[in-house]
C-alpha positions in Angstrom: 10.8 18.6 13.9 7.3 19.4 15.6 8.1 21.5 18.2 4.7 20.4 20.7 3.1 17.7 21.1 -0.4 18.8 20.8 -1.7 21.9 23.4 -4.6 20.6 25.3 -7.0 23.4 26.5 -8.9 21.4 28.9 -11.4 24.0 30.8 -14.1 21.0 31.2 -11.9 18.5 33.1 -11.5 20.1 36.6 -9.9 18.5 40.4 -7.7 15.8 38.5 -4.4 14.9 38.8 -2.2 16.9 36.6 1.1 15.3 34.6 3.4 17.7 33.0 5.0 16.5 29.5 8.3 18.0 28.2 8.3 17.9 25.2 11.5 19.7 24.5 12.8 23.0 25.3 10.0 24.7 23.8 7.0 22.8 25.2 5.6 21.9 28.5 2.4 20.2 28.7 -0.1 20.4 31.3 -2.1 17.0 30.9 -5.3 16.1 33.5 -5.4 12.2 34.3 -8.4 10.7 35.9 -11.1 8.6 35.5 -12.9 11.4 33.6 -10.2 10.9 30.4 -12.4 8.1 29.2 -16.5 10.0 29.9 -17.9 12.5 27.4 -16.4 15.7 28.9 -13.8 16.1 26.4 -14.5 17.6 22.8 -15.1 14.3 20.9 -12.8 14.1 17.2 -14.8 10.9 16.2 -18.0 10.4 14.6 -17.9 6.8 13.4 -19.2 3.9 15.9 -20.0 0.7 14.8 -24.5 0.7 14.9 -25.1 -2.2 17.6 -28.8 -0.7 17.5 -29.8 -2.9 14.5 -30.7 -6.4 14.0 -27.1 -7.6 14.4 -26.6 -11.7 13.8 -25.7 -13.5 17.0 -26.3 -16.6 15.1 -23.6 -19.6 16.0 -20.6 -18.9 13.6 -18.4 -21.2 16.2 -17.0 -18.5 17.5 -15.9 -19.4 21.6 -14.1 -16.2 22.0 -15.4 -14.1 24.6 -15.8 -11.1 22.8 -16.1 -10.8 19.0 -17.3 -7.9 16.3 -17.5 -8.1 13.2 -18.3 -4.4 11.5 -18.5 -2.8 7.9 -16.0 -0.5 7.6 -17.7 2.1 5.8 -21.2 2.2 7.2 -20.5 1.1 10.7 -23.2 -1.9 10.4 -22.0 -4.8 12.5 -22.4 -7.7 10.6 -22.1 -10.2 14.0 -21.6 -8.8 17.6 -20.4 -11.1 21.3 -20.2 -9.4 24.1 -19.0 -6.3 22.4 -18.6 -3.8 25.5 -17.7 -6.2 28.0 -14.8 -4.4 29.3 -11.4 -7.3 28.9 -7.9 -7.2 29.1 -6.7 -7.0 25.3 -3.0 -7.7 25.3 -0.8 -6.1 22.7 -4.1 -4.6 20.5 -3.4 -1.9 22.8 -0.7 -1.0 20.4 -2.8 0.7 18.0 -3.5 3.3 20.0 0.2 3.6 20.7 1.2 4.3 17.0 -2.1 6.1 16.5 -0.9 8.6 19.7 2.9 8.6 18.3 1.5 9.1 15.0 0.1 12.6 15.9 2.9 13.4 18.0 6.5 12.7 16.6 8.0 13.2 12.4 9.1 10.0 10.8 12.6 11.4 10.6 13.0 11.9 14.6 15.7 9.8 16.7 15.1 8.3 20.0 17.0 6.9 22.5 16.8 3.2 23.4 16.6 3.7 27.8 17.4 0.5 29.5 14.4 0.5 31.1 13.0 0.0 27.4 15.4 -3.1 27.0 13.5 -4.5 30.6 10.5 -4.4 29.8 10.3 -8.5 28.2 8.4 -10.2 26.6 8.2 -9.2 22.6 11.2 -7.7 21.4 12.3 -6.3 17.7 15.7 -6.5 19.8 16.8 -3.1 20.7 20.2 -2.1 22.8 20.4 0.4 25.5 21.9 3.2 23.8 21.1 2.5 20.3 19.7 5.5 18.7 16.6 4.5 16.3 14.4 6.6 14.1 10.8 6.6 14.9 10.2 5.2 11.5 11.8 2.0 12.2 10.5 2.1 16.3 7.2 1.8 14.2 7.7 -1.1 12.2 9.1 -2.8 15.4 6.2 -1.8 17.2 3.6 -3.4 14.3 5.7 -6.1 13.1 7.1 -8.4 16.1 4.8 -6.6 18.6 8.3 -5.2 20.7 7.8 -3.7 23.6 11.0 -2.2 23.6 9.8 -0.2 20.7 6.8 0.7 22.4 8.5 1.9 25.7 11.4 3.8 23.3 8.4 5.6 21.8 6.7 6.5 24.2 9.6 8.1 26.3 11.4 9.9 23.4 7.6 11.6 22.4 6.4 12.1 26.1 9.4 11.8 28.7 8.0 9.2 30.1 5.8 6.3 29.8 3.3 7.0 32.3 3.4 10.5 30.5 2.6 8.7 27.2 -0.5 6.9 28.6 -1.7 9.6 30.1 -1.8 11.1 25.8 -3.5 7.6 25.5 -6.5 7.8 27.6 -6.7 11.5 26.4 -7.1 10.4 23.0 -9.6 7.8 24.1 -11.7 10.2 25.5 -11.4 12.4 22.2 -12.6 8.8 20.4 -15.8 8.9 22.8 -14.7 5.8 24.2 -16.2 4.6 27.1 -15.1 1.3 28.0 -11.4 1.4 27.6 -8.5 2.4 29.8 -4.8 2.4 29.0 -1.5 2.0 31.6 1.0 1.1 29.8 1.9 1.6 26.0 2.3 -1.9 25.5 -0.4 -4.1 26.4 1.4 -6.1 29.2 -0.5 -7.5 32.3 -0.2 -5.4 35.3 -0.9 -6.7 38.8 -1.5 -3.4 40.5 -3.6 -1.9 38.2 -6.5 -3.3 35.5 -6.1 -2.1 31.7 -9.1 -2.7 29.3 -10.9 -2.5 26.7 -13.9 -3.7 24.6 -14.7 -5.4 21.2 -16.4 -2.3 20.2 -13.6 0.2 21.0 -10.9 -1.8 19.4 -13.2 -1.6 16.4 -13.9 2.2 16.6 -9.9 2.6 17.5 -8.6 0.5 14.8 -11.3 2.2 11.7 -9.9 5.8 13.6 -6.5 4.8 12.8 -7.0 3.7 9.9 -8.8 6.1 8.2 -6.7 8.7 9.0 -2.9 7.7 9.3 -1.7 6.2 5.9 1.9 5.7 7.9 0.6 2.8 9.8 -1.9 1.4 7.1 1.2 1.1 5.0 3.4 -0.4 7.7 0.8 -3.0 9.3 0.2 -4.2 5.9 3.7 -5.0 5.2 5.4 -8.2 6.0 8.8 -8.5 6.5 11.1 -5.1 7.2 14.9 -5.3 7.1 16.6 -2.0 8.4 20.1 -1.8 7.4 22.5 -1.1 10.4 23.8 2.6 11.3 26.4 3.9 13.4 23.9 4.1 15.8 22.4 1.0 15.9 22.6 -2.4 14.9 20.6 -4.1 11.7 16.9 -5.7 12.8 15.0 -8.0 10.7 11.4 -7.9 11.6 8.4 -10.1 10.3 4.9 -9.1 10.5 3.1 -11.6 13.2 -0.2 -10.6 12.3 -2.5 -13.5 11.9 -3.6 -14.1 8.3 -2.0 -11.6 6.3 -0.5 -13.6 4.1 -3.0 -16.5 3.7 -6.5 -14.8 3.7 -7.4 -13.2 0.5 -7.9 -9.3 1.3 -6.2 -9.3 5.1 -4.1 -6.3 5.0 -3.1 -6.7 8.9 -3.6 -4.7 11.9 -2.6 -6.7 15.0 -2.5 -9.4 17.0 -2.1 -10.1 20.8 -1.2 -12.6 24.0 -0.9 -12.3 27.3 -2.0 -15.2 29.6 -4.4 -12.9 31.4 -5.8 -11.4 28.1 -5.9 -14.7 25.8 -5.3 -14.8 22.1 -6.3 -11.7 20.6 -6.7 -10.3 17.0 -7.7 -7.0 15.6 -8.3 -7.2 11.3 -8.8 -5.1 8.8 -9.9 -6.8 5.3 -11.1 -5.6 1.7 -12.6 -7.5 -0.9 -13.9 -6.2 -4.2 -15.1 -2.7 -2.5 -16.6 -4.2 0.6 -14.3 -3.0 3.5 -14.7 -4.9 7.5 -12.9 -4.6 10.6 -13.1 -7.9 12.8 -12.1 -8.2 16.4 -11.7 -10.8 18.5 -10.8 -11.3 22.5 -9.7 -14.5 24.6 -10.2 -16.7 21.6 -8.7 -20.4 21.7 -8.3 -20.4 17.9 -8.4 -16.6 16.9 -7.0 -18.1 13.4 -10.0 -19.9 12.4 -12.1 -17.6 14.2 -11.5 -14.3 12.0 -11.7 -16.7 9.3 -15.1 -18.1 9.7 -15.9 -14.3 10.6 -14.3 -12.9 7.3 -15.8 -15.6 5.3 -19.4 -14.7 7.2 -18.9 -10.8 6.6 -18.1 -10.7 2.9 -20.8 -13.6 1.9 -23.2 -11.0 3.1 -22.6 -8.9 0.4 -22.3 -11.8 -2.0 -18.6 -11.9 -2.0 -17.1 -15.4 -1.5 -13.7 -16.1 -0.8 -11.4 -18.5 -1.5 -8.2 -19.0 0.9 -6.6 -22.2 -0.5 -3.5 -21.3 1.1 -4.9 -21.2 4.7 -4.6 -24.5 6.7 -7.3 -24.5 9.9 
């Protein structure tokens, strides 16, 4: 088991609010939270944006959504751009930042207890039990697969003591990503009436091509479909399907995530690979996010002379 999370030396972020992370016996983490988290003043990890600086097509694909992307995943050309950094509420995409932050911060083989405030929380559930004790493995796949916010809320207080703690790694990380138009509180994407969560087209793409690239854990479990996880004496069995839109019916999809809420609209974050040519899509408040990425997809890989064929996908 790590014994830290991650020690943050933070001598450029100054008169903030301070949130202190235990992590275990071991660890205590001093971790600034303001507005700053998501500026330039923290050392920046990421070097990969999507180019919005080139002749980018904003021709009429019949896309209605009110933010859309559409990005090579290797060269950071973006192939079709909406609205890409207006700033929108973006549902349960906010969940790959979650893995992304647990990802760096807790060992497959680690057990966390299920709080009842995790049970509360509604809405998507992979249908945990107060009480249950669930590796962080299988929290994973519940957080991917059926979108649970259960899973989300277990994770987050097992790795940081507390959710607020957790988001507080979130918008950190953000700020490592040089992200400037995205702000996280909560870990699971839900509206929140008393304060505004968001994000843009173009962060979720520079967010999901971070993750990505660099944690073969979640590529492998967003790309699979169905998990069953056999029942322990600590917890029951759970039988989780992957909800992610087109994964099984466009040619190449290999997932990342989807998301709903009625404030955020029907939202879909994709990752897709065809004969060597690699692009990340995104889409916010679309009415048809389905037929959307597809007309995207199909747009993206007839650029580089790839055409696609998706018999099995019904419009």
């Amino acid at each position: 088991m790590r014994k830290f999370l991650v020690i943050f030396l933070i001598s450029a972020v100054i008169s903030t609010v301070g949130v202190v992370i235990y992590r275990d016996n071991f660890t205590r983490i001093n971790l600034p939270v303001s507005e700053k988290v998501l500026g330039s003043e923290i050392d920046a990890i990421n070097l990969w944006f999507p180019k919005t600086d080139n002749n980018v097509n904003t021709q009429d694909l019949g896309i209605n959504a009110a933010s859309a992307i559409l990005v090579n995943y290797n060269t950071g050309e973006v192939l079709y751009a909406k609205e890409v950094s207006r700033r929108l509420p973006v549902a349960s995409t906010i969940k790959i930042m979650t893995a992304l932050v647990s990802l760096e911060n807790a060992d497959f083989g680690e057990t966390f207890v299920v709080s009842k405030n995790a049970v509360e929380v509604g809405e998507d559930s992979m249908g945990l039990s107060a009480g249950e004790k669930v590796m962080f493995e299988d929290l994973l796949y519940g957080l991917m697969l059926p979108s649970g916010n259960d899973a989300a809320v277990t994770i987050a207080e097992g790795i940081a003591g507390s959710e607020d703690a957790f988001v507080a790694l979130m918008n950190f990380k953000s700020g490592r990503l040089s992200l400037k138009n995205t702000k996280f509180v909560n870990a699971t994407g839900l509206d929140v009436d008393s304060e505004k969560q968001f994000s843009t087209a173009y962060d979720l793409a520079t967010i999901a091509r971070y993750t990505w690239e660099n944690q073969k854990e979640f590529r492998h479990i967003v790309s699979t479909d169905h998990k069953f996880i056999a029942a322990t004496a600590d917890h029951k069995s759970f039988d989780l399907y992957n909800d992610t839109n087109l994964l099984t019916t466009y040619p190449g999809v290999r997932g990342i995530k989807p998301g709903f809420t009625w404030e955020a609209g029907y939202c879909l974050v994709t990752y897709a690979e065809n004969y060597g040519v690699k692009l990340i899509g995104v889409l916010l408040n679309s009415q048809d996010r389905r037929g959307e990425m597809t007309r995207l997809l199909d747009y993206g890989f007839g650029k580089y002379g790839v055409r696609i064929e998706h018999p099995e996908l019904v419009l």
